[in-house]
N, C-alpha and C positions, 0 to 999 in steps of 0.2 A: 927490669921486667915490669916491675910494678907501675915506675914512671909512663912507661908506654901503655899501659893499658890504662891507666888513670886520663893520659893524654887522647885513645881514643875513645873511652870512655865521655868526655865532654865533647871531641868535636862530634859523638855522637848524638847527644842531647843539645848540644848546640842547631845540628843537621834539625832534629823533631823541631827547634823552637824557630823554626824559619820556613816551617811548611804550608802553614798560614798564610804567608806573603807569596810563596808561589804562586799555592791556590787561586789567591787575589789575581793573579795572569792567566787560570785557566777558564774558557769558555764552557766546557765540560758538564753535566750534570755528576752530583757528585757520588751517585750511586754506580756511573760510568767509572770515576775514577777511583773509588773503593775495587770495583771488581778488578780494574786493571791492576791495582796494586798489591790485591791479595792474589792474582795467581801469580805475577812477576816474586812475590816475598817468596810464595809458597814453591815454586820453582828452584829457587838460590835454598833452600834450606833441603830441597831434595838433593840437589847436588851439594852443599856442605854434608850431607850424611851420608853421600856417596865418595866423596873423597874421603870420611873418615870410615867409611866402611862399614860402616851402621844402617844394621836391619830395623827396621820396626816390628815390634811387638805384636802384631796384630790379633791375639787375644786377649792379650789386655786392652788395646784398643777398644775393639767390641764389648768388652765389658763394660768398659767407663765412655761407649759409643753418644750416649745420650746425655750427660753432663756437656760432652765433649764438640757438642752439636749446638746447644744452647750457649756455651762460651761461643764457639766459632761467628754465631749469630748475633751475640750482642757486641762482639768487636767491631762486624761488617755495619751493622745501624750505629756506632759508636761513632766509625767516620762519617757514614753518611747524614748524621746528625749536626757534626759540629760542621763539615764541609760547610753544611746549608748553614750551618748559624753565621757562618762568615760572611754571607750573601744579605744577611739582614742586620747585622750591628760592627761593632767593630772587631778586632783583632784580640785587642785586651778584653774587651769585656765577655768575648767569646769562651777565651780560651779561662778566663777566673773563675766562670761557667759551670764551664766544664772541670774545674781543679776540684769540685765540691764531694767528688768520688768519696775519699776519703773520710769525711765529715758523714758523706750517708755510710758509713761503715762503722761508722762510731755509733751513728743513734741506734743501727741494727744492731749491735754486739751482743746486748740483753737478751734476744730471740736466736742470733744465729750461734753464737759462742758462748752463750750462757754468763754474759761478763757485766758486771751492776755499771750503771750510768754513774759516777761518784762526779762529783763539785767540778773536777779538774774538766769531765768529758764534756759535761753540760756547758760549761764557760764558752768553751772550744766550740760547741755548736753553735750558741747564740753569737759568738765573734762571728762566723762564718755567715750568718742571717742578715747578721747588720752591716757586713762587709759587700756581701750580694745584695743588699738594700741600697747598697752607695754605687756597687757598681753602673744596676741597673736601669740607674734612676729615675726608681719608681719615687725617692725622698723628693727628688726636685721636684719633678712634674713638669708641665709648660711642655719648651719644646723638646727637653730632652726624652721625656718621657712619650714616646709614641706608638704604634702598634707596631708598626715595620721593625722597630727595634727593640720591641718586647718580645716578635717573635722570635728573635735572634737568638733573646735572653733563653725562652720557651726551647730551644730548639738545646738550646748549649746544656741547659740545665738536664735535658733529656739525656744527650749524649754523656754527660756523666751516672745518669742511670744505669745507659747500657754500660758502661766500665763497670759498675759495681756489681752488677748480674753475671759480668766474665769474671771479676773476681772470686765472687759466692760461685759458680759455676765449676770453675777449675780447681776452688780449694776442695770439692766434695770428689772429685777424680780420686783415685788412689791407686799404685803402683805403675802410674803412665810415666816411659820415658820421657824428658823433659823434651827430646827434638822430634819427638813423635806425637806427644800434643802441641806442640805451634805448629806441625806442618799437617794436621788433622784440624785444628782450628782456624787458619787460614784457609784448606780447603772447604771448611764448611761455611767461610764467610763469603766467600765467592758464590757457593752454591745455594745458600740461603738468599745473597743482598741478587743474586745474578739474574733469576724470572721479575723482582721485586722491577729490578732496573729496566728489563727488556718491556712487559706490563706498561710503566710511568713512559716509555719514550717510545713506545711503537708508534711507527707512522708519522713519529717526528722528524724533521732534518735535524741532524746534529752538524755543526760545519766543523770539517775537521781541517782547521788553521795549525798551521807552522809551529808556531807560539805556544799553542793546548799541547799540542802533541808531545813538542821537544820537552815541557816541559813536567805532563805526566809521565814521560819514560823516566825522566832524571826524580821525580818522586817516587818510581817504583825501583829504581837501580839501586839510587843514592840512600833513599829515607828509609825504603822499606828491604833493602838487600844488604849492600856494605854497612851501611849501620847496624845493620842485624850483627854484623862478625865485629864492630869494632864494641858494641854493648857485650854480647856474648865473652868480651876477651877481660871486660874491666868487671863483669861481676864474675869474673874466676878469682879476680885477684886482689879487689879492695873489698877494705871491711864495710859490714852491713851499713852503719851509719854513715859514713863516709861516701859511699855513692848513693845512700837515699837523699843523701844534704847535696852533692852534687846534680839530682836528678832537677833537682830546684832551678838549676841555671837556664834551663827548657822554658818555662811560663814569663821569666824574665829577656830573656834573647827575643821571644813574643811579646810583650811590651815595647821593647825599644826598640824593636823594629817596626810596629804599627803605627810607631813616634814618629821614627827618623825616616825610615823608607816609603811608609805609607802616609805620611803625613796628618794622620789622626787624632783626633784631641786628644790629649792627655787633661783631665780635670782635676782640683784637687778633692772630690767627692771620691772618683772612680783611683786615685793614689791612695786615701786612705782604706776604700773597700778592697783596695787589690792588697794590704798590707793585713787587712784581718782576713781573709780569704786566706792567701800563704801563709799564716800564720797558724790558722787553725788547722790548717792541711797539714803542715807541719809536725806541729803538737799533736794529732791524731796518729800521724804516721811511726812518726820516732818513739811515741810513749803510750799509746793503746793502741797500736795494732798488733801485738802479737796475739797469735789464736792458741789453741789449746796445745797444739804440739810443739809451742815454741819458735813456730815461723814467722817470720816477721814479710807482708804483703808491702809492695814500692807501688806507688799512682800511678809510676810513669816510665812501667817496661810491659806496657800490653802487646801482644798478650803471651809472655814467655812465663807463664806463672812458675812452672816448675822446672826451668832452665837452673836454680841455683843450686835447687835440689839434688843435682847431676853433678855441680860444681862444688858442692858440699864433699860429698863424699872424697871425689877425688882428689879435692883441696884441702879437707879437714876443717874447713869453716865452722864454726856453732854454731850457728843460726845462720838460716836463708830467707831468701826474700820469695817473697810469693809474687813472681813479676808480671807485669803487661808491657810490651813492648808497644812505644807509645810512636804508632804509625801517624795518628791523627791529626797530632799536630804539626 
């Protein structure tokens, strides 16, 4: 049993670390294919709660309505964010971008979690500065350094904001079931990114080709549906470190695919930045993120923060992950 969820556990984060290159195939604006994907998710998690027979709480709901609104919304700009960053730089440098969540969690901890900055967090940070220095290359300059792909940078960096705001967002929820805030925060990213999208593209043509289509369906079935049940099935049954160190395999399968299938540089600037990036991501995650109550928050299960919490109890786990199910990528 373990095996198998361990199994779809990665080809699930495998699935997030190849959504990048689809993207790169769809013609789509990408606040079109957020809304698509957040009702198609929000849909399959209605019916997973319908075959398990699971009501929603709905005053608890209402209670933690407004946290629950604000996660919902910075998930829906979290894709809409990095989508666009994909459109102005690369694959890699997008997605190391956006891996910086974590790192802004760490500088907040002193204000949100009351937790001292010590030597080990600051290192961590400053790795993370000079890592996104290398990625972004603003160190070279010339041609690498130019605006079309500083937006990019601008845009990624953003989208790891809004992660960090669904994370602070969802940790202040309290007593929400776990499959009743993802399917209350996918509906609200829908409903928040959804005038946002109608607004930007009224009165545009959008051509809707073969190609866009086929392949936003297969990122709302694939990435943002079965992926849901094959993640949901590996954090019931592997320990905390062990799928946050697997969750890793996501940002890399997005490297070497932007190598191999997109054909895009690989430098040895943007290798050593993307090694202090994951680095420091790392070292944030696994050894200061735990919060006050002893949960431990993963980068890269947006936005199911309190799916383990659920699998805690029924599993006996110590510690859960404060997760985001990581659609975006």
């Amino acid at each position: 049993m373990k095996s198998q969820a361990r199994a779809g556990f990665i080809i699930a984060v495998t699935i997030y670390g190849l959504v990048g290159v689809a993207t790169h195939f769809i013609t789509f604006p990408s606040e079109i294919i957020t809304v698509t994907r957040g009702s198609i998710g929000a849909l399959f998690i209605a019916l997973f709660m319908l075959v398990r027979r699971h009501r929603p709480q709905w005053r608890t709901i209402c209670h933690n309505l407004g946290y629950l609104a604000l996660g919902g919304g910075a998930l829906g700009f979290n894709w809409v964010l990095l989508l666009n960053a994909y459109h102005h730089t690369t694959q890699a440098i997008a997605v190391l971008c956006d891996y910086m969540s974590p790192v802004y969690l760490v500088f907040l901890s002193p204000w949100l979690f009351s937790e001292k900055l010590n030597t080990k967090k600051v290192v961590s940070i400053l790795a993370a500065v000079v890592g996104i220095t290398l990625v972004s290359g603003v160190a070279q300059g010339g041609s690498t350094f130019n605006s079309e792909s500083m937006l990019g940078v601008i845009l990624a960096l953003g989208s790891g904001v809004a992660a960090t705001v669904l994370v602070i967002a969802s940790k202040m929820t309290s007593d929400v079931n776990c499959l009743d805030q993802v399917l209350v925060e996918l509906t609200f990213s829908v409903l928040i990114v959804g005038p946002y999208a109608l607004w930007n593209n009224w009165g545009k043509a959008i051509s809707l080709d073969t190609r866009s289509v086929v392949l936003t369906l297969i990122l709302a079935i694939v990435a943002t549906g079965i992926a849901y049940i094959l993640y949901f099935d590996g954090i019931s049954a592997l320990p905390v470190q062990e799928s946050s160190l697997l969750s890793y395999i996501q940002p890399v399968v997005t490297v070497m695919a932007s190598a191999l299938l997109l054909r895009e540089t690989m430098t040895p600037s943007i290798a050593v930045g993307a090694v202090l990036v994951l680095g420091a991501a790392a070292f944030s995650e696994l050894n200061t993120a735990r919060v006050k109550e002893g949960l431990y928050w993963n980068r890269y299960s947006r936005p199911v923060i309190a799916l383990s919490r659920h699998y805690q109890a029924k599993h006996g786990h110590r510690h859960a992950h404060l997760h985001k199910l990581s659609f975006a990528h």
